[in-house]
Biopython code that builds the backbone (N, CA, C, O; Angstrom):
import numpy as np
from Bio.PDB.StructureBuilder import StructureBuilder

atoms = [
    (1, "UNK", "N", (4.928, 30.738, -31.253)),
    (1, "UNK", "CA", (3.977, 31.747, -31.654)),
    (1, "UNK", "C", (3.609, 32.583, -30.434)),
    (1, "UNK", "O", (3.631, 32.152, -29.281)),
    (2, "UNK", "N", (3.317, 33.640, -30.745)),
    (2, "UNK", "CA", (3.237, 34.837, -29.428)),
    (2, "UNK", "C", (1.860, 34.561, -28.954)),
    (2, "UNK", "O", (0.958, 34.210, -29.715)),
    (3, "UNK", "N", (1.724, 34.727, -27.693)),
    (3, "UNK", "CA", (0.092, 34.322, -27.175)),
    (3, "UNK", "C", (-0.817, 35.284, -27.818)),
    (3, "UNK", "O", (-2.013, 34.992, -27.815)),
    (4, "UNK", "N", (-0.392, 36.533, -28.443)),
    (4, "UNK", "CA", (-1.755, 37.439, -28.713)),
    (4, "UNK", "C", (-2.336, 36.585, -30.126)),
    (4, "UNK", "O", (-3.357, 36.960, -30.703)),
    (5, "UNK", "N", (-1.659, 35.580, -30.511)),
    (5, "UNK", "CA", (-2.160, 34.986, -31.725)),
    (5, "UNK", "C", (-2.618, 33.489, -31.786)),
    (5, "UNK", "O", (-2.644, 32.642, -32.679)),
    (6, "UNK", "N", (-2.974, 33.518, -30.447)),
    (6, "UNK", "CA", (-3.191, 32.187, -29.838)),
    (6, "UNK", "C", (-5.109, 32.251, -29.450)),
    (6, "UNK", "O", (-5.480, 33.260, -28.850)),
    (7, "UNK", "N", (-6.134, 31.237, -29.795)),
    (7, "UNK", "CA", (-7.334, 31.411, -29.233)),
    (7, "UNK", "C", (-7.244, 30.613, -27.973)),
    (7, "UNK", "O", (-7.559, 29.436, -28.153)),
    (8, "UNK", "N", (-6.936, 30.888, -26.860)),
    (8, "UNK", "CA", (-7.250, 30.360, -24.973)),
    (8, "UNK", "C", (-8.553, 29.708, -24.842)),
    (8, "UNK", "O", (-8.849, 28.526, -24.666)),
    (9, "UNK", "N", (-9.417, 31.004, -25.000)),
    (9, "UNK", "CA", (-10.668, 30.845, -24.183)),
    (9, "UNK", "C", (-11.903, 29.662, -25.079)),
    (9, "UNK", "O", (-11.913, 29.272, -26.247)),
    (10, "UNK", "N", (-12.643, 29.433, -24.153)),
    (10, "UNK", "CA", (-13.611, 28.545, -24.766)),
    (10, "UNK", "C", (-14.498, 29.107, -25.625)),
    (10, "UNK", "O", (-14.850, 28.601, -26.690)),
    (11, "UNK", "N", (-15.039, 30.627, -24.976)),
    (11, "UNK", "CA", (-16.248, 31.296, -25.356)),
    (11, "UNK", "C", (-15.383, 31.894, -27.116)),
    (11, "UNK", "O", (-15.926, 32.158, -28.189)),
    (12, "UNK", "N", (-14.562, 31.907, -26.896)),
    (12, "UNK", "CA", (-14.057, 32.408, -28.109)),
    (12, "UNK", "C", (-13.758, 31.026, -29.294)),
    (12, "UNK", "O", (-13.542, 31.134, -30.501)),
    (13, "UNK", "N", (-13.822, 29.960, -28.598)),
    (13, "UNK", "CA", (-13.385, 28.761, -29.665)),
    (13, "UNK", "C", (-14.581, 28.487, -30.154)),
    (13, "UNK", "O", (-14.540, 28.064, -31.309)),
    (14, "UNK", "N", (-16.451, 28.650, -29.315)),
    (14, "UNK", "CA", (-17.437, 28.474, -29.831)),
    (14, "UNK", "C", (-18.240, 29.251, -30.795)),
    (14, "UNK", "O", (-19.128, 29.031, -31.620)),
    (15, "UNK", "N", (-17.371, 30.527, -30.225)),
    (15, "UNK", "CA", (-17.967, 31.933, -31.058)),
    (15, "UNK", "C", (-17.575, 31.283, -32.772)),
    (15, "UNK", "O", (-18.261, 31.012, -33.757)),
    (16, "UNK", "N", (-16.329, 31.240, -32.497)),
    (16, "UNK", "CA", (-15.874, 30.685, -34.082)),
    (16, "UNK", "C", (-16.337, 29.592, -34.913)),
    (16, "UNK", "O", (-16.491, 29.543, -36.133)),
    (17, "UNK", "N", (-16.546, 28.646, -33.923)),
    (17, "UNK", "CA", (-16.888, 27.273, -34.867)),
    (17, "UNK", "C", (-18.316, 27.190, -34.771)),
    (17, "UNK", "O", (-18.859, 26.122, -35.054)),
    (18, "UNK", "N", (-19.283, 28.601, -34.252)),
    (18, "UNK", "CA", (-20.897, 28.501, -34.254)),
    (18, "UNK", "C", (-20.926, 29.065, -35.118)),
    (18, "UNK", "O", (-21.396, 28.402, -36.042)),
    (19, "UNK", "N", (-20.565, 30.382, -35.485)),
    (19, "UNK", "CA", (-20.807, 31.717, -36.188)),
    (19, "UNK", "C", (-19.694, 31.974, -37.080)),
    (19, "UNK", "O", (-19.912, 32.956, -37.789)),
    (20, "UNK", "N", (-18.535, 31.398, -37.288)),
    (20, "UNK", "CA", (-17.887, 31.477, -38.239)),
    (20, "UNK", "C", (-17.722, 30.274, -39.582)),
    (20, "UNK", "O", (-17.881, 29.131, -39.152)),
    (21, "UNK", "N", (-17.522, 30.316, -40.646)),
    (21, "UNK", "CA", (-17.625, 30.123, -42.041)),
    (21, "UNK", "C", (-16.709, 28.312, -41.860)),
    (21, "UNK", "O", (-15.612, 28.254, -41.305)),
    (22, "UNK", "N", (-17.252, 27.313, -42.300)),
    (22, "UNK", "CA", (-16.306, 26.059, -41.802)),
    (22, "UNK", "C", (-15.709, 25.783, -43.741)),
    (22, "UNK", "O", (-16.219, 26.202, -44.780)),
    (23, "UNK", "N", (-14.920, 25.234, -43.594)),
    (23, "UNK", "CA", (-14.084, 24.796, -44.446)),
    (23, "UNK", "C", (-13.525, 23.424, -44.386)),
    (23, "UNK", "O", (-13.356, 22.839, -43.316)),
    (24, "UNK", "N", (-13.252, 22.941, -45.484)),
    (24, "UNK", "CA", (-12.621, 21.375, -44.886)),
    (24, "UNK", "C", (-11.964, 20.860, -46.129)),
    (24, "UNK", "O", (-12.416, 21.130, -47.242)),
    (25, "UNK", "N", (-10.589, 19.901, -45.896)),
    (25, "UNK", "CA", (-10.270, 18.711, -47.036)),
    (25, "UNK", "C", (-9.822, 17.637, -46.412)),
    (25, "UNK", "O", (-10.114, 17.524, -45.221)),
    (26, "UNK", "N", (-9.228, 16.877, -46.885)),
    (26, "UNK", "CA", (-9.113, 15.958, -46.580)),
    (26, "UNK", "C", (-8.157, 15.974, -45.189)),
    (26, "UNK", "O", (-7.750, 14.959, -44.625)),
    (27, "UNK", "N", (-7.996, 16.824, -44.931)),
    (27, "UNK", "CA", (-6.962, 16.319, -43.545)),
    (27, "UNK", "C", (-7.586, 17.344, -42.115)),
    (27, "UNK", "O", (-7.731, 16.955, -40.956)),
    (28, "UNK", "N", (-7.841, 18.582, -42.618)),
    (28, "UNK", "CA", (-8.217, 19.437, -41.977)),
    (28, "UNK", "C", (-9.750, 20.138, -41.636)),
    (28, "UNK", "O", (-10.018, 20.121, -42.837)),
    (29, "UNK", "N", (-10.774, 20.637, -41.130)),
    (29, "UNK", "CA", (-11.598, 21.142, -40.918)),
    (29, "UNK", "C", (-11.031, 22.504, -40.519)),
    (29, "UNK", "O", (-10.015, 22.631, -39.835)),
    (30, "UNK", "N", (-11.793, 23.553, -41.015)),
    (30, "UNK", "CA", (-11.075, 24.492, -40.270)),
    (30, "UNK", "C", (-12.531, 25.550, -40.268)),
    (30, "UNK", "O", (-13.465, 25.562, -41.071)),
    (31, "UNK", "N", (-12.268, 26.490, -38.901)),
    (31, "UNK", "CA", (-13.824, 27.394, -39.055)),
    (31, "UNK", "C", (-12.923, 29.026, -39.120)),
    (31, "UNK", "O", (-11.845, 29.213, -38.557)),
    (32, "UNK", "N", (-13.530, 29.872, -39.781)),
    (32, "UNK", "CA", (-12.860, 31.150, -40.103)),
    (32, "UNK", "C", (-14.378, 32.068, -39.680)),
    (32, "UNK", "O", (-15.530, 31.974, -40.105)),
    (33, "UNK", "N", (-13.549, 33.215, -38.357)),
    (33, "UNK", "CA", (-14.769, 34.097, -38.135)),
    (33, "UNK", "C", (-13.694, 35.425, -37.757)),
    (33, "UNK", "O", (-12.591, 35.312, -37.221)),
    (34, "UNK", "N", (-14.235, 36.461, -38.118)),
    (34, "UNK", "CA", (-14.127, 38.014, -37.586)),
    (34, "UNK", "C", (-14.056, 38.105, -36.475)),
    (34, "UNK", "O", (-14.884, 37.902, -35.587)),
    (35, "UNK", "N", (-12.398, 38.621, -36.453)),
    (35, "UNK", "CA", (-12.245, 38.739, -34.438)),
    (35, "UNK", "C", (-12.311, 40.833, -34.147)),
    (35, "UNK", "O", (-12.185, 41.429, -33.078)),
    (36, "UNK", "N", (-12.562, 41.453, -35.626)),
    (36, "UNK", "CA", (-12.409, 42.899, -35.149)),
    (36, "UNK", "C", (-11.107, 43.157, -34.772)),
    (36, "UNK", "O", (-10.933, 44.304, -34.361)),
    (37, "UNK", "N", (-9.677, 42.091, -34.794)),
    (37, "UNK", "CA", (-8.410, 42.984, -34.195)),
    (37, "UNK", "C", (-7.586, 43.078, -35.706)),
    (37, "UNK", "O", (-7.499, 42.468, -36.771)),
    (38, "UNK", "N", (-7.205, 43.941, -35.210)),
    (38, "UNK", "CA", (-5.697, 44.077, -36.684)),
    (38, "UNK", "C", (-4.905, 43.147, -37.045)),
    (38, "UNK", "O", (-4.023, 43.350, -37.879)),
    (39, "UNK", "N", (-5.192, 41.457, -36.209)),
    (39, "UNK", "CA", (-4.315, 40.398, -36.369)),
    (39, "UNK", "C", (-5.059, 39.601, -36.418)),
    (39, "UNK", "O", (-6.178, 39.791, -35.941)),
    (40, "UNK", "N", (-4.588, 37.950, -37.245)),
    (40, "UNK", "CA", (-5.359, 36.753, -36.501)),
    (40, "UNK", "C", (-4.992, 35.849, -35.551)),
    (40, "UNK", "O", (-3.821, 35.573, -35.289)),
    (41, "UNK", "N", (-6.166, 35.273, -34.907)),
    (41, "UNK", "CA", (-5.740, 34.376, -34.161)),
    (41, "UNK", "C", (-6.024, 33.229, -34.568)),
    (41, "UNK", "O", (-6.766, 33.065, -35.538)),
    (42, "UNK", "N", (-5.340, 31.974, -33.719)),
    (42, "UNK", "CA", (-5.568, 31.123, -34.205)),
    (42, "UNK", "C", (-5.804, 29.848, -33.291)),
    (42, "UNK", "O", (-4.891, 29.935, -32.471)),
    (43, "UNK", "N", (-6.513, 28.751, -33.002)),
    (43, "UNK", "CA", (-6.688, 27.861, -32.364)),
    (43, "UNK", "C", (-6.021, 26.581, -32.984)),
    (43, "UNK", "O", (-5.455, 26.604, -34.077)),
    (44, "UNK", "N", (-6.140, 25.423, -32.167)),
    (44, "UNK", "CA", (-5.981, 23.909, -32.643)),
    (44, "UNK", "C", (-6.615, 23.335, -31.226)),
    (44, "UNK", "O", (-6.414, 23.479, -30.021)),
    (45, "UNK", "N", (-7.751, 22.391, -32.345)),
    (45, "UNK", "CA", (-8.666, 21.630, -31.415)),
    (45, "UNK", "C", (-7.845, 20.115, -31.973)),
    (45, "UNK", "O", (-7.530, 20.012, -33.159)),
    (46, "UNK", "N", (-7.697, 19.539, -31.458)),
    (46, "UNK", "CA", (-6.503, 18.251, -31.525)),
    (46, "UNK", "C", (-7.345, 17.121, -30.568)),
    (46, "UNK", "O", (-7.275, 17.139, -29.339)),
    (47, "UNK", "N", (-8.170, 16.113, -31.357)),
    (47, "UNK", "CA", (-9.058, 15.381, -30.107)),
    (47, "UNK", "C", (-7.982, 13.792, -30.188)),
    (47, "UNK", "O", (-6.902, 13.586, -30.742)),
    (48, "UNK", "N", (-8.807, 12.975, -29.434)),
    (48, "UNK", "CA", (-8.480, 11.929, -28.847)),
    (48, "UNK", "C", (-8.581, 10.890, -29.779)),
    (48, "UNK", "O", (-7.799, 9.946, -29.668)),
    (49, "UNK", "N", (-9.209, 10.898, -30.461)),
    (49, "UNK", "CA", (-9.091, 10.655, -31.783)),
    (49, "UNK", "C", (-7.848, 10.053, -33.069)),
    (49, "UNK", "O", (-7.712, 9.246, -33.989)),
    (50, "UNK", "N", (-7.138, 11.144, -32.296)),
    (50, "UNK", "CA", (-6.096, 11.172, -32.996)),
    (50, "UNK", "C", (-4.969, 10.602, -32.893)),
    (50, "UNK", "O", (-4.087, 10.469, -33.742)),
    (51, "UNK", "N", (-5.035, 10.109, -31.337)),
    (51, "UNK", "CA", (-3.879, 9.472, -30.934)),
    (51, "UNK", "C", (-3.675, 9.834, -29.156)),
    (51, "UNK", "O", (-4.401, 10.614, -28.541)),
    (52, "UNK", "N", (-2.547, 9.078, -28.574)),
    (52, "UNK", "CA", (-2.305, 9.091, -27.591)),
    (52, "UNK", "C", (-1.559, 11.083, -27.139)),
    (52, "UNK", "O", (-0.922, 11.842, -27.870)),
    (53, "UNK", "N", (-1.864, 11.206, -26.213)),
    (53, "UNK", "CA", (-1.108, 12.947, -25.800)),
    (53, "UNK", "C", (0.265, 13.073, -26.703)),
    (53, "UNK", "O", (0.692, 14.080, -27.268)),
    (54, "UNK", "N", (0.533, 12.442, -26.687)),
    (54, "UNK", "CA", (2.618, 12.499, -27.154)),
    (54, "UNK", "C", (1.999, 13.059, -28.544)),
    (54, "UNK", "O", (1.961, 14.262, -28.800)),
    (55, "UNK", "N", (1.484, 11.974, -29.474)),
    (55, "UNK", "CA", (0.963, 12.156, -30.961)),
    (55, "UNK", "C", (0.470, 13.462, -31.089)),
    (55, "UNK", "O", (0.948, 14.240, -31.914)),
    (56, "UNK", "N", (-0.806, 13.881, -30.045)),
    (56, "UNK", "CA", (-1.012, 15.025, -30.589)),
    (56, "UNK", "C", (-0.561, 15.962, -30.419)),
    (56, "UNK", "O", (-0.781, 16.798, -31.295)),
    (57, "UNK", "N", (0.214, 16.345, -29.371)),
    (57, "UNK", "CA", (1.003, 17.253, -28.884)),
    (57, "UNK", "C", (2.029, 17.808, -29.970)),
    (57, "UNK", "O", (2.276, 18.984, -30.235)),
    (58, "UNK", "N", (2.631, 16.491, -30.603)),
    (58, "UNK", "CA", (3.389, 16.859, -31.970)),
    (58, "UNK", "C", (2.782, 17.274, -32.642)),
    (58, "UNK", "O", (3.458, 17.990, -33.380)),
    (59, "UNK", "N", (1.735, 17.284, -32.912)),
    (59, "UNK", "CA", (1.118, 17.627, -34.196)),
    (59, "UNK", "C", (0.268, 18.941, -33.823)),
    (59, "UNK", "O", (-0.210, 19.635, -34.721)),
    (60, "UNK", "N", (0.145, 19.171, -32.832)),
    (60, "UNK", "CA", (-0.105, 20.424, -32.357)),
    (60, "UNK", "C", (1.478, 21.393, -32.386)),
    (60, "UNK", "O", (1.402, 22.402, -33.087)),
    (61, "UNK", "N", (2.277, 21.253, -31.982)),
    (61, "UNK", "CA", (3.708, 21.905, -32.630)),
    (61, "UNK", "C", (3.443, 22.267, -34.124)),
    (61, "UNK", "O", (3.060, 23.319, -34.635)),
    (62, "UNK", "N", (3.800, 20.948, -34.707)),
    (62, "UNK", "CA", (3.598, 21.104, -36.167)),
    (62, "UNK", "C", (3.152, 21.692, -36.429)),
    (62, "UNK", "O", (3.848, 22.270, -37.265)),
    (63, "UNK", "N", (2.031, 22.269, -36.338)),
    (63, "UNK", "CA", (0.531, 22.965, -36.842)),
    (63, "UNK", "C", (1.314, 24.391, -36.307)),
    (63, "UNK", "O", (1.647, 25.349, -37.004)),
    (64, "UNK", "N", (1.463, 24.240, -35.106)),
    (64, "UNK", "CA", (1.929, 25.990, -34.600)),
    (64, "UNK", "C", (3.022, 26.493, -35.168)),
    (64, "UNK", "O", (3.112, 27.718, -35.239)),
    (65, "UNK", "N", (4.114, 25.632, -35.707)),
    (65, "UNK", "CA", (4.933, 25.739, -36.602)),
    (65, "UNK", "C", (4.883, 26.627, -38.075)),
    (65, "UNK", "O", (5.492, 27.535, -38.641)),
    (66, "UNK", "N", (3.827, 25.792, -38.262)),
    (66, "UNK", "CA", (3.781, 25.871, -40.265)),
    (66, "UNK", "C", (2.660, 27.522, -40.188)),
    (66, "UNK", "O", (2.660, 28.386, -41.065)),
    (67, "UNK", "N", (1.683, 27.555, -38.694)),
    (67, "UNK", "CA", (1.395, 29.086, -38.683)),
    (67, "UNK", "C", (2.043, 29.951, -38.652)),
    (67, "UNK", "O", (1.803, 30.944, -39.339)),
    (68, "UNK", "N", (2.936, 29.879, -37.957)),
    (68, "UNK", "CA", (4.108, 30.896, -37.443)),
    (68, "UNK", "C", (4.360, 31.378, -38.801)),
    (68, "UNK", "O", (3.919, 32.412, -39.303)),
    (69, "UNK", "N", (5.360, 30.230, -39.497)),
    (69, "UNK", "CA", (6.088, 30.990, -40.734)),
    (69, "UNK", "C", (5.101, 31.156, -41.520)),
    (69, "UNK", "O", (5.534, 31.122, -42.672)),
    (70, "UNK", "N", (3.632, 31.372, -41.494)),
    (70, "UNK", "CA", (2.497, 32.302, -42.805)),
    (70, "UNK", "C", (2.061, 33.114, -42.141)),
    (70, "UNK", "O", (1.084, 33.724, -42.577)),
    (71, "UNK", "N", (2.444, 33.359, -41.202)),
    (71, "UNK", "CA", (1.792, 34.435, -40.352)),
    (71, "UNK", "C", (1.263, 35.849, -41.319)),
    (71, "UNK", "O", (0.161, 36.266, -41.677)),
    (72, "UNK", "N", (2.841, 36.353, -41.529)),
    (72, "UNK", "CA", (2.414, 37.582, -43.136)),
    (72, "UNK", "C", (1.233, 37.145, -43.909)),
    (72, "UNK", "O", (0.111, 37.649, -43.972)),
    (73, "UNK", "N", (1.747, 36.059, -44.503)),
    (73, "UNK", "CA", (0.161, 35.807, -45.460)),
    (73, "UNK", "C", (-1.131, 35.261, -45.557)),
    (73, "UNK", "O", (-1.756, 34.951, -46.571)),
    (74, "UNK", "N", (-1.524, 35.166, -44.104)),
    (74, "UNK", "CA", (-2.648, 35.156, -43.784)),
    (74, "UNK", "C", (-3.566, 36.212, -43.646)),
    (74, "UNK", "O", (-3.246, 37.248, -43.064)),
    (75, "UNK", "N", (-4.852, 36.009, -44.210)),
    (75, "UNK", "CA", (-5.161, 37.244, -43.953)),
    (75, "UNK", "C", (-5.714, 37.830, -42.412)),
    (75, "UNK", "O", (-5.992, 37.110, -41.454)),
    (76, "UNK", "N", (-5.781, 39.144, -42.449)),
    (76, "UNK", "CA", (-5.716, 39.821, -41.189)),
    (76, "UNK", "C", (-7.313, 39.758, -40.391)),
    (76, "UNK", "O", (-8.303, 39.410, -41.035)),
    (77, "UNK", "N", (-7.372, 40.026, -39.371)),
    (77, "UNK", "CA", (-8.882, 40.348, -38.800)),
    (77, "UNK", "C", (-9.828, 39.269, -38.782)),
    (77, "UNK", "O", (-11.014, 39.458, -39.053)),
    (78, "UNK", "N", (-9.254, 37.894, -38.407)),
    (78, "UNK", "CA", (-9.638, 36.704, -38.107)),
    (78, "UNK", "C", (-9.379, 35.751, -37.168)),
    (78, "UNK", "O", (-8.209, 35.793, -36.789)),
    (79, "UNK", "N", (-10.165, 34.752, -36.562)),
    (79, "UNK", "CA", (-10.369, 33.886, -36.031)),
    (79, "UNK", "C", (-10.285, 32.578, -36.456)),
    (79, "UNK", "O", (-11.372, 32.001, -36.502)),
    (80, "UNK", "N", (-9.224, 31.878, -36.811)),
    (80, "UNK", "CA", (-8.932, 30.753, -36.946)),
    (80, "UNK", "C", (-9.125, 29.159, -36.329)),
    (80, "UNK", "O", (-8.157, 28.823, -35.646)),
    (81, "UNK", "N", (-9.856, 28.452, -36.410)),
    (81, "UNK", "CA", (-9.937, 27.297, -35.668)),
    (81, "UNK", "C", (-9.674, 26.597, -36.095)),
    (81, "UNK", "O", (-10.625, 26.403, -36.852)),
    (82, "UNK", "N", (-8.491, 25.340, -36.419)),
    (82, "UNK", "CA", (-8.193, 23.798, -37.090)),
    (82, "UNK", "C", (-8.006, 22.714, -36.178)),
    (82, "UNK", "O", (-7.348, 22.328, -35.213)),
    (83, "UNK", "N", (-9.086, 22.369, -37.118)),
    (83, "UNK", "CA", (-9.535, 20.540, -36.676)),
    (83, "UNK", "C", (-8.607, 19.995, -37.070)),
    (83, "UNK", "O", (-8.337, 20.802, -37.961)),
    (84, "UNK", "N", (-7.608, 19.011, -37.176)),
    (84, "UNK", "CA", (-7.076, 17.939, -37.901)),
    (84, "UNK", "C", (-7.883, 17.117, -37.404)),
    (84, "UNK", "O", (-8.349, 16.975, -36.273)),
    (85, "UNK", "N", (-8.085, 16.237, -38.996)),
    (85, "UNK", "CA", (-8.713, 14.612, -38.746)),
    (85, "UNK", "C", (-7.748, 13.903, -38.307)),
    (85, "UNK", "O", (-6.550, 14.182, -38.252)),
    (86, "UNK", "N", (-8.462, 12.690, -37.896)),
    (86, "UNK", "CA", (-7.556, 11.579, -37.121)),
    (86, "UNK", "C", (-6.369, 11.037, -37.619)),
    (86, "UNK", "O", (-5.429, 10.779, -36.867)),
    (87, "UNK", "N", (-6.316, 10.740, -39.470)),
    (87, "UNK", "CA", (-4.916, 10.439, -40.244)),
    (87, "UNK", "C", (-4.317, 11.443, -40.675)),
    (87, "UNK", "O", (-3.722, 11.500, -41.751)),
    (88, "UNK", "N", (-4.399, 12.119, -40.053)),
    (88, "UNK", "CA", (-3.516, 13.659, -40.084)),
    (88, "UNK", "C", (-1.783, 13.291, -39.660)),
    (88, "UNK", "O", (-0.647, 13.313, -40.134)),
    (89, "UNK", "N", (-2.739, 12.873, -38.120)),
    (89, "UNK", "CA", (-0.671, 12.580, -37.770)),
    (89, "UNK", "C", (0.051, 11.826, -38.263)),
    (89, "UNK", "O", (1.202, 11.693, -37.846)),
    (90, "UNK", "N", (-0.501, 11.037, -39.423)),
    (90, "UNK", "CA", (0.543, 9.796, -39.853)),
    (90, "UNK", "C", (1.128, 10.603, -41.231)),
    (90, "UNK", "O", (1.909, 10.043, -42.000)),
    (91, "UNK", "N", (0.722, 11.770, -41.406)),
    (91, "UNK", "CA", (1.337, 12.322, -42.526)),
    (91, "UNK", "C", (2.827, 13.484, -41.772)),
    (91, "UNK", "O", (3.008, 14.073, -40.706)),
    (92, "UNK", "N", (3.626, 13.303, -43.114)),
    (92, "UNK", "CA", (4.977, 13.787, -43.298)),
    (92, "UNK", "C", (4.653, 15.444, -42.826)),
    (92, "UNK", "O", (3.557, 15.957, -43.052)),
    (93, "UNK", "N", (5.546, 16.029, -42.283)),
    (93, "UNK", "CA", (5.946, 17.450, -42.395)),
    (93, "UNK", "C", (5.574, 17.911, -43.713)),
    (93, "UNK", "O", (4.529, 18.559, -43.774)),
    (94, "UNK", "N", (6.256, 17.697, -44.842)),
    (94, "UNK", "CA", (5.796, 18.244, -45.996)),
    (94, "UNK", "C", (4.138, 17.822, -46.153)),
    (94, "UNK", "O", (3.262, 18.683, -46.228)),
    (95, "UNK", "N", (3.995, 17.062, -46.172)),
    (95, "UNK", "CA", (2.406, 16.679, -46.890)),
    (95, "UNK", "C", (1.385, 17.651, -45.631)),
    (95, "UNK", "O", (0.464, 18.403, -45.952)),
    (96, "UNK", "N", (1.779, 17.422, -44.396)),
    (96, "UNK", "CA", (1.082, 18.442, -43.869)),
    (96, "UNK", "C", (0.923, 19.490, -44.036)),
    (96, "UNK", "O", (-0.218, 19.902, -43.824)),
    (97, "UNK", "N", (2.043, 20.535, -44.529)),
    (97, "UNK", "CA", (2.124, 22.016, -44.869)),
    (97, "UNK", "C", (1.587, 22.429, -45.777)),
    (97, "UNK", "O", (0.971, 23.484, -45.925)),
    (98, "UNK", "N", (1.990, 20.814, -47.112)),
    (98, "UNK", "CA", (0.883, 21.169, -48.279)),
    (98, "UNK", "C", (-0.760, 21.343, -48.326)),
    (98, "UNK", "O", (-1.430, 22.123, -49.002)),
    (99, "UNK", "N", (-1.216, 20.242, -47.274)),
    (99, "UNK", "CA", (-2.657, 20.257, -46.716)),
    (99, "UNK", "C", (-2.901, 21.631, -46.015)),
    (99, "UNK", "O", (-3.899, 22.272, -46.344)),
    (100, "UNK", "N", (-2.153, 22.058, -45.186)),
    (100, "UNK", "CA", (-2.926, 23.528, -44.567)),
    (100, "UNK", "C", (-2.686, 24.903, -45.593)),
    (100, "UNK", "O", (-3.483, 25.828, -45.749)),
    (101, "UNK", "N", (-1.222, 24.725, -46.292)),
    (101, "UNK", "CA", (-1.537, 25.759, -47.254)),
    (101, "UNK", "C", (-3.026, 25.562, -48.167)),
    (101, "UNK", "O", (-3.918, 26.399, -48.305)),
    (102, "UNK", "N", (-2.960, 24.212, -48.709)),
    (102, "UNK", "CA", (-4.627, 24.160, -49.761)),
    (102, "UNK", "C", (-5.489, 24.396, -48.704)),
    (102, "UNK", "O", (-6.607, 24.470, -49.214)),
    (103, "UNK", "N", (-5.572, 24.547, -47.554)),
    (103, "UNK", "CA", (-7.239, 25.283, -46.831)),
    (103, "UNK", "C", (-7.017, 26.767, -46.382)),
    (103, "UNK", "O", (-7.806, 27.422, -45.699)),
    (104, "UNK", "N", (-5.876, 27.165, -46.852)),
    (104, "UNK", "CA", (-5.849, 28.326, -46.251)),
    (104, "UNK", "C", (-6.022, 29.400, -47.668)),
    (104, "UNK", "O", (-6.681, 30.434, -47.775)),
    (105, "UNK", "N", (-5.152, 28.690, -48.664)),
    (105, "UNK", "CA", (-6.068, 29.509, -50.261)),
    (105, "UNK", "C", (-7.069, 29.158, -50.355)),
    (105, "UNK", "O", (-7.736, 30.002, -50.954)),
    (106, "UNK", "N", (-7.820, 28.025, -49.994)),
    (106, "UNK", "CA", (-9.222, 27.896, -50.103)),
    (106, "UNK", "C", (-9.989, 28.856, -49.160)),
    (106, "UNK", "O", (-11.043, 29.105, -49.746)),
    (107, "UNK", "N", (-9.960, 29.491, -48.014)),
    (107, "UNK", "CA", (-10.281, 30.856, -47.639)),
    (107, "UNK", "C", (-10.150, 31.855, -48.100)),
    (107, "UNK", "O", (-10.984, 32.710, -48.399)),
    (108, "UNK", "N", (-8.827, 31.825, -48.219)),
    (108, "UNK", "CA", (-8.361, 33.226, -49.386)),
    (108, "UNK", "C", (-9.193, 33.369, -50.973)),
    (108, "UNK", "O", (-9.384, 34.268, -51.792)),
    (109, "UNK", "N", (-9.392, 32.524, -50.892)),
    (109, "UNK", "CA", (-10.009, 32.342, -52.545)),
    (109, "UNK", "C", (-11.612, 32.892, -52.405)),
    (109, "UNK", "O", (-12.191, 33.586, -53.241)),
    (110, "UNK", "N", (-12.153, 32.408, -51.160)),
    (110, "UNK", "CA", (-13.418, 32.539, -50.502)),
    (110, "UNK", "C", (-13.766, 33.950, -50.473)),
    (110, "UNK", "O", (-14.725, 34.582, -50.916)),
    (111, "UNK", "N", (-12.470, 34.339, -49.673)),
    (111, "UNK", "CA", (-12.612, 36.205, -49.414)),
    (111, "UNK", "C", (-12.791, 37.002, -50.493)),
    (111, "UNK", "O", (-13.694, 37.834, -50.581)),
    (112, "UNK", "N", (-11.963, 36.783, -51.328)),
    (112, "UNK", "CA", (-11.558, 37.178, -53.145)),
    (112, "UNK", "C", (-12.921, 36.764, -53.840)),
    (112, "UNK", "O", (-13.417, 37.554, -54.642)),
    (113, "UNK", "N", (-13.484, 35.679, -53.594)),
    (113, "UNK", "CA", (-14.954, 36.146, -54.342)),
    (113, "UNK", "C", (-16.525, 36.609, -53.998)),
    (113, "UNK", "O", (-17.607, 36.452, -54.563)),
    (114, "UNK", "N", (-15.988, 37.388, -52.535)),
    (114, "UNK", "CA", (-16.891, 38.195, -52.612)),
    (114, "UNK", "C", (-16.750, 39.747, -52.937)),
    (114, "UNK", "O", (-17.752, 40.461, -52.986)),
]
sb = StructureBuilder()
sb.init_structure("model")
sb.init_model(0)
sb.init_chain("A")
sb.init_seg("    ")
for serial, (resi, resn, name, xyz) in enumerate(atoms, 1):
    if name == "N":
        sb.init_residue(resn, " ", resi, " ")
    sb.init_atom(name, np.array(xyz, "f"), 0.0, 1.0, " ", f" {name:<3s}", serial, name[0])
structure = sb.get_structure()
């Protein structure tokens, strides 16, 4: 994924998960806030929690992975932050993709009814 779609900074990971909208299911937490650019970005907070560096590191791929290819259908002019919970990493490639697509129509669905 290209760095302009990447969240770096700290002040920008708090901006989001203070002041932006949280969401959650069973695998994921995720916080959605207004970044003002023509694109979104996106974070992964990946704690200790979850497993040893190797574990999360994969699953931080994974995650940057399954963004990449929705990139198009996400919607635009946002700030993305995802939590995975701790039994996150013991799930399959597929079951993961299925979990972040259901929180990501569950935003979309969010936007659509206002």
């Amino acid at each position: 994924m290209e760095k302009k779609y990447m969240i770096k900074k700290s002040e920008e990971f708090n901006r989001a998960r203070s002041k932006g909208k949280t969401f959650r299911n069973k695998q994921f937490t995720m916080n959605r806030c207004p970044n003002g650019l023509q694109y979104s970005r996106f974070g992964f907070i990946i704690t200790k929690k979850v497993g040893k560096a190797t574990v999360r590191n994969k699953l931080r791929r994974r995650l940057k992975a399954l963004v990449r290819e929705r990139l198009d259908s996400i919607e635009k002019g946002f700030d993305f932050v995802i939590v995975p919970r701790p039994q996150t990493s013991e799930l399959s490639f597929m079951e993961l993709e299925k979990n972040l697509d259901h929180i990501f129509y569950t935003t979309k669905a969010e936007v659509k009814r206002r």
